[in-house]
N, C-alpha and C positions, 0 to 999 in steps of 0.2 A: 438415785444411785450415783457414784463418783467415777473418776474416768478411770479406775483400779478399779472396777467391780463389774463383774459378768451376768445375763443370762442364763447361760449355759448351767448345766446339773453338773456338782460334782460326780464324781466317782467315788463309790465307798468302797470302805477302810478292804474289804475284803466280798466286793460281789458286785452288783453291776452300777448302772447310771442311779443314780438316786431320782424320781420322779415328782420333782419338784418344777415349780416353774421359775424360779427366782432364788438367789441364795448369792453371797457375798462369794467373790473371785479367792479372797484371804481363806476362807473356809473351805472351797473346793480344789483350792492348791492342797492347803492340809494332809486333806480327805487322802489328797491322790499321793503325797509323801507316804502316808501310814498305812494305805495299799501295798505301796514298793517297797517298804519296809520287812511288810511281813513275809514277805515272798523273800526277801534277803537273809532273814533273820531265818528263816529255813534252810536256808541254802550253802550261807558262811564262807560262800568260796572267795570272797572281796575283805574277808575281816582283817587283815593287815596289810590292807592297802592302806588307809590314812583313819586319824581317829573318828573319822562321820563312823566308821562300822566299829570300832571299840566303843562310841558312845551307844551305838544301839542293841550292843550284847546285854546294855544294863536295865534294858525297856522290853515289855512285851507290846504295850502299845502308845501309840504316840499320837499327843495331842497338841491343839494350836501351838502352846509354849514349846516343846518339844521340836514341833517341825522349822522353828524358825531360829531356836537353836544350832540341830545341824543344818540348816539352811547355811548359816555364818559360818561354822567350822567348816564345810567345803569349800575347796581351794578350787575345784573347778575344772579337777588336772583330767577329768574323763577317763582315768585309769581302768574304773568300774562298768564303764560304757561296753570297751571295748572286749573287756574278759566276761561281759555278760553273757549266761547261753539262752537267757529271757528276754534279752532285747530286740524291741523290733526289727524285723518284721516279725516275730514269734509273738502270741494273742497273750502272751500275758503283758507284754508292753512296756517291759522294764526300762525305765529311761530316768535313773538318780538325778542324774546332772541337772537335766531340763527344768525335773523335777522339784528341787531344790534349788536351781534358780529362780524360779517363777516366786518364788518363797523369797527367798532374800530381796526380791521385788517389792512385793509385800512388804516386807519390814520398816525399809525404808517412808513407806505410809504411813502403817502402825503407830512407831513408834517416835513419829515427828514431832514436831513441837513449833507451830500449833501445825495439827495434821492437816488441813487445808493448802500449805504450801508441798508437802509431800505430794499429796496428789495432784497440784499442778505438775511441777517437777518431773511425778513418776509418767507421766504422758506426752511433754514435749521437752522432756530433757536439755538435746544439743537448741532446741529453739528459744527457751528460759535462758540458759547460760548467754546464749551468745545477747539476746536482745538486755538482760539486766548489763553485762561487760558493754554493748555498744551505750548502751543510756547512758552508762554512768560519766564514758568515755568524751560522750557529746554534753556530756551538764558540765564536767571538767574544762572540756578547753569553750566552753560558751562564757566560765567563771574567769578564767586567763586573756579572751579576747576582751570580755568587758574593760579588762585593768588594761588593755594596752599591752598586752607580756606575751600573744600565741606565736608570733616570729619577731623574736626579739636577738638583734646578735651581742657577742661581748658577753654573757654571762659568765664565761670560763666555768659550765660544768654544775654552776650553782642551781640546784633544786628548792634547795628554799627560796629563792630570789622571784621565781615561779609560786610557789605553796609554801607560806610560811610552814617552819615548822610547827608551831603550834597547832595549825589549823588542821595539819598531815596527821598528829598527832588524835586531834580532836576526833577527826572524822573517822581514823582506821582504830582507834583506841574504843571507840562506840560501836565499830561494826562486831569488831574483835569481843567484846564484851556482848553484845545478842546472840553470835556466835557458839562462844562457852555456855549461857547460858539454854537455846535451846537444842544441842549439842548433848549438854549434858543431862536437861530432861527426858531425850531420849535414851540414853545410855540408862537409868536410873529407870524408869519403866520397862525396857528390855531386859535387865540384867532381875530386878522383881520378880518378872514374869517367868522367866527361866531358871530360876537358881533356886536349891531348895533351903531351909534355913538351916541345915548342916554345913550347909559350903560357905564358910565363913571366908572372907579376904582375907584374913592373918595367918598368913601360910605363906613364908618366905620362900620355901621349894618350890610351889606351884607358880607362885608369881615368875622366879627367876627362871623356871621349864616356859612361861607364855611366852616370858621377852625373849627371849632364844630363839623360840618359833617364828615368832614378830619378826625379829630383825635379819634373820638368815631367810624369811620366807621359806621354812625347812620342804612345808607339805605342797610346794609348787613344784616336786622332785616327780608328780607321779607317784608316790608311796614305794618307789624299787630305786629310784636315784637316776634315771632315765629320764627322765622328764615327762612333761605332759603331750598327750593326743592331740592334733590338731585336723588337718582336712581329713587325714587319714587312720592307720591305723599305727602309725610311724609315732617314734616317741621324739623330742626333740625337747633340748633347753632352754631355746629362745623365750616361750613365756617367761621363762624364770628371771633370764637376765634382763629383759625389758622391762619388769615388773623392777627386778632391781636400781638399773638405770634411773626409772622414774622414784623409785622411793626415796632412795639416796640421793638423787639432785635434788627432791624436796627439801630432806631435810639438811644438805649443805647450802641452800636458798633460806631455810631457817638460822641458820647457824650464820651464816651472813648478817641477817637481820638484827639477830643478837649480839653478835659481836660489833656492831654501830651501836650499838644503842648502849654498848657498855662503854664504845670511846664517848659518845657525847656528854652520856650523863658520870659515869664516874670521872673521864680523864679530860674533859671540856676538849676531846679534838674534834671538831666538824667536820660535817661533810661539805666539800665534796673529797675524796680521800683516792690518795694515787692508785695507780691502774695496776703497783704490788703490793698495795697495802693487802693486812689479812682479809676485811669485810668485800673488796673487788674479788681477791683471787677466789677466796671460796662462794661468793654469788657467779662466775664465772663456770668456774665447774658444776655448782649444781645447774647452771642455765644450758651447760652442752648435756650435762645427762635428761634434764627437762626436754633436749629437743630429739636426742636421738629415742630416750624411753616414749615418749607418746607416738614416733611416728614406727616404731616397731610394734608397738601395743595396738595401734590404725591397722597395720599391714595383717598383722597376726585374725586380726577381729574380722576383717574381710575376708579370711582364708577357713575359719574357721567351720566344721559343720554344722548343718543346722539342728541336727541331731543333739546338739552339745551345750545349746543356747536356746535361753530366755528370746524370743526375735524381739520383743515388745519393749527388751532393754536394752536397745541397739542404741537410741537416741540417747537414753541418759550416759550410755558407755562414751559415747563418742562427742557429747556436752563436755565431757569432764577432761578427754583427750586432749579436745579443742580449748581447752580454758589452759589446761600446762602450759600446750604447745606455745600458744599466743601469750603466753605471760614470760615464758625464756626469749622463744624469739623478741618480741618487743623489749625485753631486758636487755639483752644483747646489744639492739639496733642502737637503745639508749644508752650503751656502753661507750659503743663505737662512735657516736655522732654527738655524744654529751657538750661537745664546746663549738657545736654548730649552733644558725640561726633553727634547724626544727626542732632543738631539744623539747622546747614548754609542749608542742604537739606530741611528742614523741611520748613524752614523761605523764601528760592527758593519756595518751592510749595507755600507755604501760600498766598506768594507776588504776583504769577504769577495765582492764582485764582479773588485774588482784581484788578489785571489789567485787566482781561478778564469781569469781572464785570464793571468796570471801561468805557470801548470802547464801551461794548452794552447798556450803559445806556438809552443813546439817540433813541436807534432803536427797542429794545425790549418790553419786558413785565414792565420791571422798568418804561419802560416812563411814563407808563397808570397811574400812580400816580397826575403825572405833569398834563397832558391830565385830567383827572377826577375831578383835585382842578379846575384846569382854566374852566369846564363843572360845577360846582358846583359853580364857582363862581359868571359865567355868570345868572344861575337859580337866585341867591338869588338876586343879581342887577335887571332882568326881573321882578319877580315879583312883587319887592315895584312900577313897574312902568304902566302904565293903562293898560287894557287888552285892544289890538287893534282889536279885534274879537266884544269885546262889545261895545266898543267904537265907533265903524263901525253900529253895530245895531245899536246903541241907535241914 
């Protein structure tokens, strides 16, 4: 058995422990979605609160594919928890959230590529992330000391002077490319497994309803525009905006990226490039939103009930916190300090935190972005299409 896989007997779909002695962790999650399911799909008091309950108006019962579907479309916002009149302590034991976490836990294994690193991954999360970032950070400046270049003064700022560009290119051009590629084997197995072959991608409306969702993070509102649950039964927006913070310094730390890479190669300007140039100012603000989002996303995750969380995804949650936090902060430092003697050490850390980010994209918490668009995208394709629950009535 793998370190994702349980002892313990599911619960079936609609009655007690199932009397097994052995059985996959992925299967008894399931089990226990399409238990709580049915009991909702009775009940319908949650059905417009967010699309997890519009997609399962369209199901009477729900299998593997199914539960790891809305596993991805849940946002997570516990809206459903707290309006539940089945949730614990009451014996039918209604608990979506937890329940559909434990799922999107799963996934993350499932649908890995190759699934071996998933399952390290889904079990030492923040201890993978940080010990690949410290490796790669120690093989980096062990490369720089060899040349004579770890405390070097008088660079004036220059990074290639440190790491050729080629070499910067070579090595993140190769990571970036494993990357995509097992990235997008799991996306391409996921999306398979869930989608039926009526839901075709060419469907310009449903694409441009995901990216709307995607980009505004709509369904982090709580389903009422309140926001999400946290210790209590109190609604607040702070997931939302901290979720924002980090999205948006990501992808303004992207857009950074890109916009050097279009001075060097279309307009021949090199780096290093002044402190107003475009590619600083906007790696600047995506590095204060990378710092303020992760440490509100920290604060939020320890405040959180347990009632509302996966516990066992604590590590990977906080792996992937600690990889932003530490790749802005050290962006930063290396902003600030770039024409001192520590820059080549500085620029070692910096680089060897973006690697360590870089390898767990595919297996960690970053994925669930990927995973979330392709569940959101599948919803908005579903829906323009007939309801086969009514359509069966009628």
């Amino acid at each position: 058995m793998n370190a994702c896989e349980t002892t313990e007997a599911p619960v079936a779909a609609r009655g007690a422990p199932v009397p097994i002695a052995e059985v996959r962790e992925a299967d008894a999650n399931a089990a226990e979605v399409d238990r709580i399911l049915h009991i909702c799909n009775a009940c319908r008091y949650c059905e417009s609160f967010c699309p997890v309950f519009s997609a399962m108006t369209r199901r009477l019962d729900f299998n593997l594919a199914d539960a790891h579907y809305l596993a991805n479309l849940c946002h997570n916002c516990s809206a459903c928890l707290y309006a539940c009149q089945y949730a614990p302590p009451h014996e039918f034991g209604v608990n979506l959230p937890k329940a559909l976490a434990r799922v999107r836990r799963d996934t993350y294994v499932e649908y890995a590529f190759p699934k071996a690193f998933g399952q390290l991954y889904c079990r030492n999360g923040l201890a993978v992330a940080m010990a690949v970032s410290f490796g790669m950070a120690l093989f980096l400046m062990i490369a720089i000391a060899s040349q004579g270049r770890l405390f070097v003064p008088g660079l004036d700022a220059d990074f290639y002077a440190v790491f050729p560009h080629n070499t910067l290119v070579l090595l993140f051009g190769t990571t970036a490319a494993w990357v995509l590629v097992a990235l997008g084997v799991g996306l391409v197995r996921f999306w398979r497994e869930v989608s039926a072959p009526q839901e075709t991608l060419a469907n310009p409306a449903a694409i441009g309803e995901a990216a709307t969702s995607v980009l505004t993070l709509r369904y982090l509102d709580g389903g009422h525009g309140e926001g999400c649950n946290n210790e209590d039964d109190a609604f607040t927006l702070w997931r939302r905006r901290f979720h924002h913070l980090t999205f948006y310094g990501f992808m303004l730390c992207f857009a950074s990226t890109s916009v050097a890479t279009l001075y060097h190669y279309a307009w021949g300007i090199e780096a290093p490039y002044p402190v107003l140039s475009l590619p600083v100012l906007l790696g600047t603000l995506g590095g204060l939103g990378l710092i303020a989002g992760p440490i509100g996303l920290y604060w939020l995750n320890l405040r959180r009930n347990d009632l509302q969380i996966d516990e066992r995804q604590k590590s990977m949650d906080r792996g992937f916190i600690a990889l932003l936090f530490f790749i802005s902060l050290t962006g930063l430092a290396l902003l600030a300090l770039r024409e001192t003697s520590g820059m080549p050490l500085l620029l070692a850390l910096h680089l060897g935190f973006v690697m360590g980010l870089f390898l767990t994209i595919p297996y960690g918490k970053f994925a669930h972005g990927f995973y979330r668009t392709a569940a959101l995208l599948k919803h908005a394709i579903e829906k323009r299409l007939p309801n086969p629950i009514q359509a069966g009535s009628d």
